[in-house]
C-alpha positions in Angstrom: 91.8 52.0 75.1 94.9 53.3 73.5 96.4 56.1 75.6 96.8 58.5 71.9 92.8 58.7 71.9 91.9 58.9 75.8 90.4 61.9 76.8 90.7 64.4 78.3 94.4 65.3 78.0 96.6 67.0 80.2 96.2 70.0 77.4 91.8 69.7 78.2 90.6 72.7 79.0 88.8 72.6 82.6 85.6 74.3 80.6 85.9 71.7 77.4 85.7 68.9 80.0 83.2 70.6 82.1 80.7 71.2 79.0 81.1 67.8 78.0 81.6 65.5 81.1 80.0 68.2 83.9 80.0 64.6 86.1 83.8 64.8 86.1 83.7 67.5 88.3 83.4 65.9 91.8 86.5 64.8 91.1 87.9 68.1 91.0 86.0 69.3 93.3 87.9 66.8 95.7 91.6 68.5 94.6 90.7 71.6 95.0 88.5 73.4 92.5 85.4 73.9 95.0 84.0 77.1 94.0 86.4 78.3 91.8 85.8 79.6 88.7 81.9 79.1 88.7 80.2 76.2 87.0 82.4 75.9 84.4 86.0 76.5 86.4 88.5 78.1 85.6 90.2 78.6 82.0 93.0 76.7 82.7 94.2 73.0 81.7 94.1 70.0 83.4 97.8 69.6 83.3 98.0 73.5 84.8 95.5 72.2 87.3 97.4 69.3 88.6 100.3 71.4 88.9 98.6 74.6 90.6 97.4 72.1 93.2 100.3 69.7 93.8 98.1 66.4 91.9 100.0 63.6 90.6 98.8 64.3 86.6 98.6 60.6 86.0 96.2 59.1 88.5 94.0 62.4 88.6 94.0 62.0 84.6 92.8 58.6 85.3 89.9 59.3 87.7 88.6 61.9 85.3 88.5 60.0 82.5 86.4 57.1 84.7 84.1 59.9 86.0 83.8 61.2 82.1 82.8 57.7 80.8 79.9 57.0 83.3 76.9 59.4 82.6 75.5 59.7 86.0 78.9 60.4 87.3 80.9 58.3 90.0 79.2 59.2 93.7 82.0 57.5 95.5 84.5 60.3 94.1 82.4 63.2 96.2 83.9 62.8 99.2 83.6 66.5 100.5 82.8 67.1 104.5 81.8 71.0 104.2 78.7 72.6 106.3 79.3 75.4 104.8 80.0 75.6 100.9 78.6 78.3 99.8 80.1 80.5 102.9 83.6 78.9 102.2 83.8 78.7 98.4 84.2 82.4 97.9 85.6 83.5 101.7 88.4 85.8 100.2 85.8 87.9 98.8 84.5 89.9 102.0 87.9 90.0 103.0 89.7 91.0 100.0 86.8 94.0 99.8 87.3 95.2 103.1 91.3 95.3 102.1 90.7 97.5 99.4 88.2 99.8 101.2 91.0 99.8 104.1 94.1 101.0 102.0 92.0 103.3 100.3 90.6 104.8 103.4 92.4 104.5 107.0 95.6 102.7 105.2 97.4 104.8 102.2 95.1 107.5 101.5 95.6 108.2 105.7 99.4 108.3 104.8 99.6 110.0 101.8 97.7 113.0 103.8 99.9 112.7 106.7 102.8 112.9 104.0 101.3 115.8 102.7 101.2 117.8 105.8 104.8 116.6 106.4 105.9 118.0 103.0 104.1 121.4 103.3 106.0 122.2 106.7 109.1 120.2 106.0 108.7 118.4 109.5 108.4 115.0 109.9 106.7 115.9 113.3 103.7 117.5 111.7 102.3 114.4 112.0 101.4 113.5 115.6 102.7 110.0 117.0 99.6 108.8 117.5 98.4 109.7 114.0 101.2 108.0 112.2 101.1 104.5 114.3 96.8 104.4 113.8 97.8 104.8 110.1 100.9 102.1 110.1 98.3 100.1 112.4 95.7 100.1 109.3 98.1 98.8 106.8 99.9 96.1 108.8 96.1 94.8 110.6 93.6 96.3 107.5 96.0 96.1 104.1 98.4 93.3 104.9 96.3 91.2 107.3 92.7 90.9 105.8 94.5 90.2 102.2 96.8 87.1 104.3 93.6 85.8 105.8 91.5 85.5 102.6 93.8 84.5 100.7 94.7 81.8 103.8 91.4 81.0 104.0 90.4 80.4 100.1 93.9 79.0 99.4 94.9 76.7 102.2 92.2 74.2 102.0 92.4 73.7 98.8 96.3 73.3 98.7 95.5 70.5 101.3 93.1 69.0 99.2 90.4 69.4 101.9 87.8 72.0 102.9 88.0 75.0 105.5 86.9 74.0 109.4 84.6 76.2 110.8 83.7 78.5 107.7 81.1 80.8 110.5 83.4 81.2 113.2 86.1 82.3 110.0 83.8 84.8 108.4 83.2 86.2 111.8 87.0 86.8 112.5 86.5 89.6 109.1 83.9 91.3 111.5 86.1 91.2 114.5 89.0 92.1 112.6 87.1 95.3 110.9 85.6 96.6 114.1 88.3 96.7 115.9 90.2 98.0 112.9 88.1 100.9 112.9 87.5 102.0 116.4 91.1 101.4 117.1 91.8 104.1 114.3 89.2 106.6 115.2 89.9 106.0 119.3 93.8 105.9 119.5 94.3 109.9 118.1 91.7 110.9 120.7 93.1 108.9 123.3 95.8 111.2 123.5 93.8 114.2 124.3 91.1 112.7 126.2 90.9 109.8 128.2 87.1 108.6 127.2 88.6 107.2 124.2 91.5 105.0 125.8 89.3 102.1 126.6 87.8 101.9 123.6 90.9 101.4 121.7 92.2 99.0 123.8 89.1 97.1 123.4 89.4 97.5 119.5 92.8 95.9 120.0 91.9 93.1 122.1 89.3 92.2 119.7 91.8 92.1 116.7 94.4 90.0 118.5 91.1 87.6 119.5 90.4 87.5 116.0 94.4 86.6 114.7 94.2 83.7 117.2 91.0 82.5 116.3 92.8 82.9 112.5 95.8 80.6 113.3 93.5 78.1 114.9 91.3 78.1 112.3 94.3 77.2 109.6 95.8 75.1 112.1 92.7 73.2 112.4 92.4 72.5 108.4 95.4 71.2 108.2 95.1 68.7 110.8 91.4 68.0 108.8 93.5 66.9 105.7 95.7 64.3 107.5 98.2 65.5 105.0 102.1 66.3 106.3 103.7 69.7 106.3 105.5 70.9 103.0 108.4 72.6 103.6 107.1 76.0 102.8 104.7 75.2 105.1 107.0 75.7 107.6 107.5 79.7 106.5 103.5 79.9 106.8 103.3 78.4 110.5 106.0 80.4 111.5 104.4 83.9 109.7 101.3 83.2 111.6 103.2 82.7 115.0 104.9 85.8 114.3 101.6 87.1 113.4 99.9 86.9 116.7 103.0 88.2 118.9 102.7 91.1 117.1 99.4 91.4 118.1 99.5 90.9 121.4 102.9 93.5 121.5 101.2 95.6 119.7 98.4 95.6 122.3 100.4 95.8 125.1 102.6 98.7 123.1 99.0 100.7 122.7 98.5 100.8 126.2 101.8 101.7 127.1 102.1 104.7 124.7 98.5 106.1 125.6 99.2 106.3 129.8 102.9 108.7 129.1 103.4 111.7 127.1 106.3 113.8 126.7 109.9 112.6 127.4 108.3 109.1 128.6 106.6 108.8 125.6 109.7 109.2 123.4 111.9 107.2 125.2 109.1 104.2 125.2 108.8 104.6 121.7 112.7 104.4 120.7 112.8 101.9 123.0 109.9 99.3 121.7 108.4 100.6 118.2 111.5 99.7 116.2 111.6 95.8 117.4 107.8 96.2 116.7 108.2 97.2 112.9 110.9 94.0 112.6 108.3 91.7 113.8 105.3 92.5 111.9 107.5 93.4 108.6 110.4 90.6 108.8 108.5 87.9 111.0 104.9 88.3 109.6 104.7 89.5 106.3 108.5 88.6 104.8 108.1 84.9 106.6 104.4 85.0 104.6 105.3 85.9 101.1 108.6 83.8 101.1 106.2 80.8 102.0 103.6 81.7 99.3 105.8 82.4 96.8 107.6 79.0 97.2 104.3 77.2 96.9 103.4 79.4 93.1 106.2 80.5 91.5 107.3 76.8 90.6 103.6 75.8 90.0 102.1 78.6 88.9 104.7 80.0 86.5 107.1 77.0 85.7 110.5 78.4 87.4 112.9 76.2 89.1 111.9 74.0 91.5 112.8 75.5 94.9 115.6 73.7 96.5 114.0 71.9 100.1 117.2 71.5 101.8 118.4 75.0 101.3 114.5 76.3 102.2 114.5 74.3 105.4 118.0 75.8 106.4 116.9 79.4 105.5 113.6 79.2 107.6 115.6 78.2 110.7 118.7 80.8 109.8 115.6 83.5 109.3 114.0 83.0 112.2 117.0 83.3 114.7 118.0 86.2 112.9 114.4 88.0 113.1 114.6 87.1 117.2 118.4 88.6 117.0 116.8 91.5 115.4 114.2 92.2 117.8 116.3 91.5 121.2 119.3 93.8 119.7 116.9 96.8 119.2 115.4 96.0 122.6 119.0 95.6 124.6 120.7 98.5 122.6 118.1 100.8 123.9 118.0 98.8 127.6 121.4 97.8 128.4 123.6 99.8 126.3 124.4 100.8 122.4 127.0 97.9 122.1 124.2 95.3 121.5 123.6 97.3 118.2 126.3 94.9 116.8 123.5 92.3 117.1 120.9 93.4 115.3 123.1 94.9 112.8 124.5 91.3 112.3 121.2 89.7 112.7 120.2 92.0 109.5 123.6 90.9 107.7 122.3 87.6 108.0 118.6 87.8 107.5 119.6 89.7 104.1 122.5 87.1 103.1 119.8 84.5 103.7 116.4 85.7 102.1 118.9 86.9 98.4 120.1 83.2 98.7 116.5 81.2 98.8 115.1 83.7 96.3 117.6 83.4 93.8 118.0 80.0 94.1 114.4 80.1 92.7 115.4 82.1 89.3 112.1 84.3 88.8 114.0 86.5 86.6 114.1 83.9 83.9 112.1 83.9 81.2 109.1 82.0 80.9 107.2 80.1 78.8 103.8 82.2 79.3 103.5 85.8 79.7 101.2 86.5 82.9 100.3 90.3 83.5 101.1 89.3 87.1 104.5 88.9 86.9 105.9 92.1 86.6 104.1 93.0 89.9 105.8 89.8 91.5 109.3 90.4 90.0 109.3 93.9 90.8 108.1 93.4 94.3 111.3 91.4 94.8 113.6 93.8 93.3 112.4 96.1 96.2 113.1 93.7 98.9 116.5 93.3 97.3 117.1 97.6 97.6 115.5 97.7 101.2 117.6 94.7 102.3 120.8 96.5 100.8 119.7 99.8 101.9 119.6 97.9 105.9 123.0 96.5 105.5 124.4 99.9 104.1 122.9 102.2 106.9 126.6 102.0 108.8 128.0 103.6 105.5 125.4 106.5 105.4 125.1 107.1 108.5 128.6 107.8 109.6 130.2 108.1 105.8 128.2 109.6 104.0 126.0 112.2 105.9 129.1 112.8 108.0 130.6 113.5 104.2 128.1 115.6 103.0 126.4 117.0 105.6 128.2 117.1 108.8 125.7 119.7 110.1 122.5 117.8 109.7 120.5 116.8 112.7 120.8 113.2 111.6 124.4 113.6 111.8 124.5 114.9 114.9 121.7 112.5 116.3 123.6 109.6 115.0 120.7 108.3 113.3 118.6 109.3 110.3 114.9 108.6 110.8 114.7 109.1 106.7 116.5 106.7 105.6 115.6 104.4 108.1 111.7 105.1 106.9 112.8 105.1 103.5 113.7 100.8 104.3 110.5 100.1 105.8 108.9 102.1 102.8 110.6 99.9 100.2 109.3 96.4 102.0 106.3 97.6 102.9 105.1 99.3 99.8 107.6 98.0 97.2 107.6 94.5 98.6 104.9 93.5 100.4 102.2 95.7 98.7 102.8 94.7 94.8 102.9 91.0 96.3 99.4 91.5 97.3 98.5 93.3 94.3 100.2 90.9 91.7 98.7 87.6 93.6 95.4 88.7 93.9 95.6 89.9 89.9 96.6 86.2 88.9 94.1 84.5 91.4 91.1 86.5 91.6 90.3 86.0 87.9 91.2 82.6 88.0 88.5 81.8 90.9 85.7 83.8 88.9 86.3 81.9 85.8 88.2 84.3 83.9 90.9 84.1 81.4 93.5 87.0 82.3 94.0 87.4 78.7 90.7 89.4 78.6 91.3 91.8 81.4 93.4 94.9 81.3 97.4 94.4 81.5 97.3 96.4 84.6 100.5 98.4 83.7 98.6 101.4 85.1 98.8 100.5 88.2 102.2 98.8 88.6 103.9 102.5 87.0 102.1 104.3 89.3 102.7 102.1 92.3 106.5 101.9 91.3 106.9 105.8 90.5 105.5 107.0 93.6 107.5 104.3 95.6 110.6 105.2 94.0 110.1 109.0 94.5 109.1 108.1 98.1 112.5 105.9 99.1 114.4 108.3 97.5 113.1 111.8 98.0 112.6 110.7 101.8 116.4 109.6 101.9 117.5 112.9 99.9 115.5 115.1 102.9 118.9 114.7 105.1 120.6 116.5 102.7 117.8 119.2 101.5 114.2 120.5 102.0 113.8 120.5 98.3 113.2 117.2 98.7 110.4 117.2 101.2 107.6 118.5 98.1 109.3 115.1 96.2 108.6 112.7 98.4 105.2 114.4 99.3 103.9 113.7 96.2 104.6 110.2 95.8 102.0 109.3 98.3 99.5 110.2 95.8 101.0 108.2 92.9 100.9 105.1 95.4 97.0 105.7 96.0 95.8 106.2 92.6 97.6 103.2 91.4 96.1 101.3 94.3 93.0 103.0 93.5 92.6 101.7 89.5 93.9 97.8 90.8 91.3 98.4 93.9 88.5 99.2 91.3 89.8 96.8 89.0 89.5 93.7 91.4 86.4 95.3 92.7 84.4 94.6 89.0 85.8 90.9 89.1 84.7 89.8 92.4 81.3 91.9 91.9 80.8 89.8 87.9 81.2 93.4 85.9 84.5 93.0 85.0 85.3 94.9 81.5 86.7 92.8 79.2 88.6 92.5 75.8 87.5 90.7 73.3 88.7 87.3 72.8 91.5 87.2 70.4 93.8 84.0 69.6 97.7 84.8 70.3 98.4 86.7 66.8 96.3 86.9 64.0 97.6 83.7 61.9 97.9 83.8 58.5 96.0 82.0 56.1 97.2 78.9 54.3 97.6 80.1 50.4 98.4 77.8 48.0 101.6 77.3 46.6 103.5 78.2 49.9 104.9 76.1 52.7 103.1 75.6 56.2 105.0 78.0 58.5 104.9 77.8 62.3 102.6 80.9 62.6 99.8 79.2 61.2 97.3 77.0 64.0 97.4 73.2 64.3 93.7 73.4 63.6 94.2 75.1 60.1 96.6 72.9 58.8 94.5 69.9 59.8 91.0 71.1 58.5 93.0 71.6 55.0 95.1 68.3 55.5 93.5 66.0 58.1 96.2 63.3 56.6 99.1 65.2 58.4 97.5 64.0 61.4 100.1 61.4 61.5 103.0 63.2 61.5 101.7 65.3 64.2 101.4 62.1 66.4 104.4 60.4 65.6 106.8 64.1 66.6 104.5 63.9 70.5 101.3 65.9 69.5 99.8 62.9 71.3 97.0 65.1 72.3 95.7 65.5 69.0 94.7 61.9 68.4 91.5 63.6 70.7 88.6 64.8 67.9 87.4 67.3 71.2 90.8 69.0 71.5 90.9 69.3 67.6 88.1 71.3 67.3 89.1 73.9 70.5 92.8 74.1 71.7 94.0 73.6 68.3 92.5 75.9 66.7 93.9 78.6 68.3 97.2 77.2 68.9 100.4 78.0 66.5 102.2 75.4 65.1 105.4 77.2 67.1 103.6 77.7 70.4 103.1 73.8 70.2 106.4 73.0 69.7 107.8 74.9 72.4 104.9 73.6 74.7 106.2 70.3 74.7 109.9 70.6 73.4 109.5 69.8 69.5 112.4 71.1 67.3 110.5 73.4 65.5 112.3 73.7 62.4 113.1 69.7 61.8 108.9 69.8 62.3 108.2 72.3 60.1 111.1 70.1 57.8 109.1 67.3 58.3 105.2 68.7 57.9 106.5 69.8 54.7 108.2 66.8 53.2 105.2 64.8 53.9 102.5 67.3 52.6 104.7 67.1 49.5 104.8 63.8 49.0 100.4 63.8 49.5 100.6 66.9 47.0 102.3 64.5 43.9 100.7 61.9 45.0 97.2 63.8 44.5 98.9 64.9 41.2 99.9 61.4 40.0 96.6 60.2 40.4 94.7 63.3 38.4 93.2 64.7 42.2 94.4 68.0 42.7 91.6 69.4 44.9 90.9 67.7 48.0 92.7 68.0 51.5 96.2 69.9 49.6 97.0 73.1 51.2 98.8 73.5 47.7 96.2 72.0 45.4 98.1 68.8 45.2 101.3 70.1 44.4 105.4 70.2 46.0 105.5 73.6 47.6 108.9 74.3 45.6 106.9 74.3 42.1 104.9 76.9 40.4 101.0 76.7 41.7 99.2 73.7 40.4 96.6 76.0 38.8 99.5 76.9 36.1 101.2 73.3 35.6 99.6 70.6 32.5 97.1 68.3 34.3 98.5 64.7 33.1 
């Protein structure tokens, strides 16, 4: 068969094909799209597909079209080892639920309270120790980790081309996870007034660091299932999940530690261990995490640069010693003396140098070819890793220039340290960063599996203002608290702006998963205008208009790479609702020389049609050059 009239195209729409060939989709089953998108997948392209999922487009074009021409469907292409489908196929469901019911509950609706009490007594120790660290404890285990492991869970396999091992034994690590989530939080406040409660919460942790193991196993044991190699981000994903469970089990051990001192003991433990604490979870976890994921969609999701293998295998290694320099030199500054401060303040200079270096080499700031409400989230969740990693290498500067400038008096002057700012850096990863990451990913791939075109659903710029206002107010007005209470109300305040934008995405993702999802109506890109007679094709009218008017242009389509439209299927759905200059730029036609050439030849068929004494059928001008008065007017020969 000639390859101008196979189908489907790399331009098919996974629905079009679906509709018409529903045999073909064992083979895409076997790349990835188990349970996504329901029976119809997602509304996306084959050539989008094969990209998402790292398919060579050729050979999986190939096997569709085989599965397409045999009726019954190919059995030898479902090859699929999976006990438990319907348990695995939507997995990140449970777990993205119980995310959003955490951050709107124990996680940042618990902080934005405890921010509140701060900001009414303008002391950051109206907030007990123990209440802050259950709250932190809810957003790093609740927020950050149950959105990692669905995600992991749904994602993983299907980037392996393969299907999840031991689907029970993963949904029961949500259970685990959210029990000891919740008696940890309830237990750990009460454990410092009464002893009753200490066991319990170090059960509740025990059971959550069982349940991250059995989570690293359980990914660990998929990928061996494939038989396929390691990419090379990968390698950022193994080690996030290493980091991962030491931060569990230090963070179990920390627990136990805090709850059996009080007073000075307590304190001085706390300086001495929390801080290394924060670096692993924040740095090692969840920075080592999205730098992984994000090298695995930007490029395939969005179309930016290819990211650059040799320079992302350097950084990984260069990232890791400097997260290990980080933790021993806040561990041996507090233990063996202040001078070992110079390492972790270089480990930082080097962690930041390191992370701007992979991420710009990526160029997510360019534009792109599709706009994607997601995007913004993504983009500005980097920004914010940008200002916390410059804020970390400029603490020296504020810390002994300018407070000691400004405010010479100031207890964080005199301390040596300002807890603010230093809060007001983990604030801007942890909420600016790693927060509108999970928020942005989950609004491009939770519609995607459910089968829904983001074009339909809200924009969600709700969200990302109120997300980004009350962050901003929060790194700032914490920051500006060294210098005057007046700032205490300001940052107090943005903890609700950061819930009630997490509140509207929550609800929002919510309807999706749950199939009540309010959407738009369907509308093509801009209302094209209609073809009149007596003016030239333009590139704002669709492919499919010009065509149903001339079908002899056809040809000129063809020969300028519209090789796609030689398909009679994709003529009646993609191009209808394509422009002529959204073509063009898909697949890097000159748009003017096209619209040059379109014209000339629907000329030439227009005094042809006139030559002969037809000047009605398939002329978009009535038969006439597009430069002459309307044929309507002109003296029939």
């Amino acid at each position: 068969m000639n390859s101008l009239t196979e189908w489907p195209t790399e331009e098919t729409l996974i629905p079009d094909l679906l509709k018409a060939a529903p045999q073909a989709r064992s083979v895409l089953d076997r790349y990835g799209l188990r349970g996504c998108g329901g029976r119809l997948g997602p509304m996306e392209s084959l050539g989008y597909f094969a990209r998402a999922h790292d398919v060579p487009l050729e050979p999986l074009l190939a096997e569709v079209r085989l599965a397409a021409a045999l009726r019954g469907g190919p059995p030898k292409l479902v090859v699929l080892d999976n006990s438990e489908p319907q348990l695995a196929d939507a997995i990140y469901r449970p777990f993205f639920k119980a995310g959003i019911a955490v951050v709107l509950t124990l996680g940042a609706v618990w902080g934005a309270y405890l921010l509140l009490r701060i900001a009414l007594t303008g002391r950051f120790s109206a907030a007990s120790l123990h209440d802050v660290n259950a709250h932190g404890h809810a957003q790093i285990f609740g927020w950050v980790g149950l959105f990692v492991m669905g995600f992991a869970y749904q994602a993983f396999p299907r980037f392996k081309h393969t299907s999840l091992s031991w689907p029970r034994l993963a949904f029961a690590t949500l259970w685990m996870m959210l029990v000891g989530l919740v008696v940890r939080s309830i237990a750990q406040p009460l454990a410092a007034e009464s002893a009753w409660a200490w066991w319990p919460a170090i059960g509740a942790s025990v059971l959550e660091v069982s349940a991250i193991g059995l989570f690293a196993a359980i990914i660990l044991a998929t990928w061996r299932q494939s038989g396929k190699g390691l990419a090379f981000y990968d390698g950022y994903i193994l080690s996030a999940l290493i980091w991962f469970v030491v931060q569990a089990i230090y963070e179990s051990l920390y627990l136990a530690a805090t709850l059996a001192v009080q007073g000075e003991q307590l304190v001085n433990l706390v300086a001495t261990w929390q801080p290394a604490l924060r670096d692993i979870q924040i740095h090692g976890f969840a920075l080592l995490m999205i730098l992984g994921v994000s090298q695995r969609i930007f490029h395939h999701f969005y179309g930016f640069r290819e990211p650059n293998q040799p320079l992302s295998r350097a950084v990984l290694v260069v990232l890791n010693v400097a997260i290990a320099g980080e933790v021993a030199g806040l561990i041996l500054m507090r233990t063996a003396g202040h001078a070992w401060a110079a390492l972790w303040y270089l480990s930082g200079l080097v962690l930041a140098a390191a992370t701007v270096a992979l991420v710009a080499s990526w160029r997510i700031f360019s534009p792109t070819e599709e706009h994607d409400r997601s995007l913004k989230f993504l983009r500005a969740a980097y920004v914010w890793l940008f200002l916390s990693l410059g804020m970390l290498v400029a603490l020296p500067l504020y810390q002994h220039g300018l407070l000691a400038l400004l405010t010479p008096d100031s207890a964080a002057a005199r301390l040596g340290f300002s807890h603010a700012y230093y809060g007001a850096i983990r604030h801007a990863i942890t909420v600016g960063f790693v927060s509108l990451m999970i928020v942005g990913v989950s609004a491009k791939v939770v519609p995607t599996l459910n089968g829904l075109s983001t074009r339909r659903l809200s924009s969600l710029w709700g969200p990302f203002l109120l997300i980004n206002l009350g962050c901003s107010l929060r790194v700032f007005g914490q920051t500006a608290t060294d210098l005057t209470a007046f700032a205490f109300p300001v940052a107090g305040v943005s903890g609700l702006l950061e819930v009630t934008g997490l509140a509207l995405w929550g609800s929002h993702l919510w309807l999706i998963m749950a199939g009540r999802a309010r959407l738009k109506r369907e509308r093509t890109e801009e209302p094209a205008p209609p073809l009149v007679d007596g003016a030239p094709i333009r590139g704002e009218h669709t492919v499919g208009a010009v065509l149903e008017r001339e079908p002899e242009l056809l040809g000129v389509f063809l020969a300028h790479g519209f090789t796609m439209l030689a398909s009679p299927q994709l003529r009646r759905t993609i191009a209808r609702v394509v422009t002529i200059e959204r073509a063009c730029r898909r697949i890097g036609v000159d748009l003017p020389r096209f619209l040059a050439a379109l014209n000339d030849s629907h000329n030439r068929l227009c005094n042809g049609a006139l030559a002969s004494g037809d000047g009605s059928v398939g002329c978009v001008t009535s038969r006439r050059p597009v430069t002459q008065e309307p044929c309507a007017e002109e003296p029939t020969p």
